[in-house]
C-alpha positions in Angstrom: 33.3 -9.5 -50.4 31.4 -11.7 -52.8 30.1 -10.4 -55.7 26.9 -8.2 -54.9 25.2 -6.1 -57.5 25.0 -2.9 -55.5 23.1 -1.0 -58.1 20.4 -3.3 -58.3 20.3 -4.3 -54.5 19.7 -0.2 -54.2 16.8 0.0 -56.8 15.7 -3.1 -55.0 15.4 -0.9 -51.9 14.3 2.2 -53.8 11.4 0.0 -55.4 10.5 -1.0 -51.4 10.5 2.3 -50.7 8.4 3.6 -53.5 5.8 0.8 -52.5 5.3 2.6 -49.4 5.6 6.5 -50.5 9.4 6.8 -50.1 11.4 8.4 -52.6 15.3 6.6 -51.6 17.6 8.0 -53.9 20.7 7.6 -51.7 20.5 10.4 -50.3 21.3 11.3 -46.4 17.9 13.2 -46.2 16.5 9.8 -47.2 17.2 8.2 -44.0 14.3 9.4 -42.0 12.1 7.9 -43.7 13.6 4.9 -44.2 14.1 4.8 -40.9 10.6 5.3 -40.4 9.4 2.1 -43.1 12.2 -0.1 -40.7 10.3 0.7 -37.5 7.4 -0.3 -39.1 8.4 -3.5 -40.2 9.9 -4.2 -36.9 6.2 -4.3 -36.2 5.8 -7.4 -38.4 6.1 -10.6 -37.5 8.1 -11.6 -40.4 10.4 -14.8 -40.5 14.2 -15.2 -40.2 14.5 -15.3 -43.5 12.4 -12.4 -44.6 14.6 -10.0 -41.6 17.4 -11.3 -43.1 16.4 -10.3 -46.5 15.1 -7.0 -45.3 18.9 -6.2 -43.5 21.0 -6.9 -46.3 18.6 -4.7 -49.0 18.7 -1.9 -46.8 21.7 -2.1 -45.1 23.5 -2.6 -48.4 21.0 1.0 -49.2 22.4 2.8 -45.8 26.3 1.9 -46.9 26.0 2.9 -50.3 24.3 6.5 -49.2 27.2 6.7 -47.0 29.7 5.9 -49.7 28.4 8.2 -52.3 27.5 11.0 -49.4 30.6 11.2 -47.5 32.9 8.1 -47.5 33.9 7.6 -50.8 36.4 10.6 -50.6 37.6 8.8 -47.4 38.6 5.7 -48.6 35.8 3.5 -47.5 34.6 0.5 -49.6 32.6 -2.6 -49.1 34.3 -5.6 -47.3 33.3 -9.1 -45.6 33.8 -9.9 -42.0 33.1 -12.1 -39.3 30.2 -9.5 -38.6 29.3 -9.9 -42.5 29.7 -7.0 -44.8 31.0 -3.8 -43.2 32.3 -0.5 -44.8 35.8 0.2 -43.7 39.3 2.1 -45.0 41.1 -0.6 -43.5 41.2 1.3 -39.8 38.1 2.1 -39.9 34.9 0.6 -40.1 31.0 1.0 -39.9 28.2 -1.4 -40.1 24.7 0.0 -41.3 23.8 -3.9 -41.4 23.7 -4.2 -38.0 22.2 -0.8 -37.4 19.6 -1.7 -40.0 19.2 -5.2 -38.3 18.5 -3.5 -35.0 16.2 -0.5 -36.4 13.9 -4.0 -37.6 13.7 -5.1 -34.0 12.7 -1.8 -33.0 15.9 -1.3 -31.1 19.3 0.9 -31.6 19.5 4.4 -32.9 17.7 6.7 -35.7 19.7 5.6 -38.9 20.3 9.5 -38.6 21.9 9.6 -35.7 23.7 6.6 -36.1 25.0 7.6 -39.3 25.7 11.1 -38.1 28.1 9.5 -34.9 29.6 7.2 -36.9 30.7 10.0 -39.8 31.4 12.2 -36.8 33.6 9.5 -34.7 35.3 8.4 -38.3 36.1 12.2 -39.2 37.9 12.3 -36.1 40.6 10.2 -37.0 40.9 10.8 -40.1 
């Protein structure tokens, strides 16, 4: 994956959430109300760019909360892909990117739940 700053992409999205009375310290707790600040942006009418801006910040925010929560320990780190980046253990592999990228169109599942199947559906074959 290319070189990203992940600590400052994450205070990026911490500083976003502070802007609009979320305290996102990469926590799991924290994404209910992140996923709350997604929905309403996915009222918006933002441009490509600024979606595409808004999915990499907090989908790079989602995967590192799910690194330092629970993956770490399982191996998982970032890579690229066709899909762009992804977290994976080289069998395995999640994408809070996309989840993020559908939570802005109002679409998909709670980052809670989706986080909670995907740790549940990875734990599984472990």
């Amino acid at each position: 994956m290319a070189t990203i700053d992940l600590a400052r992409v994450t205070a990026q999205a911490a500083r976003y959430g502070a802007a609009l009375g979320a305290d996102l310290k990469l926590r799991m707790s924290d994404l209910e109300n992140l996923d709350r600040m997604l929905l309403s942006f996915s009222k918006e009418n933002f441009d490509r760019n600024k979606k595409a801006e808004l999915t990499f910040i907090f989908g790079i925010y989602v995967g590192q909360t799910l690194i330092s929560c629970e993956l770490a320990i399982l191996g998982f780190g970032w890579s690229d892909s066709p899909m762009g980046a992804i977290l994976t253990n080289g069998r395995d592999f999640i994408s809070p990117l996309s989840a993020v990228s559908l939570r802005l169109e109002g679409q998909g599942l709670p980052l809670p739940e989706y986080c909670k199947r995907e740790l549940e559906r990875i734990k599984k074959h472990k």
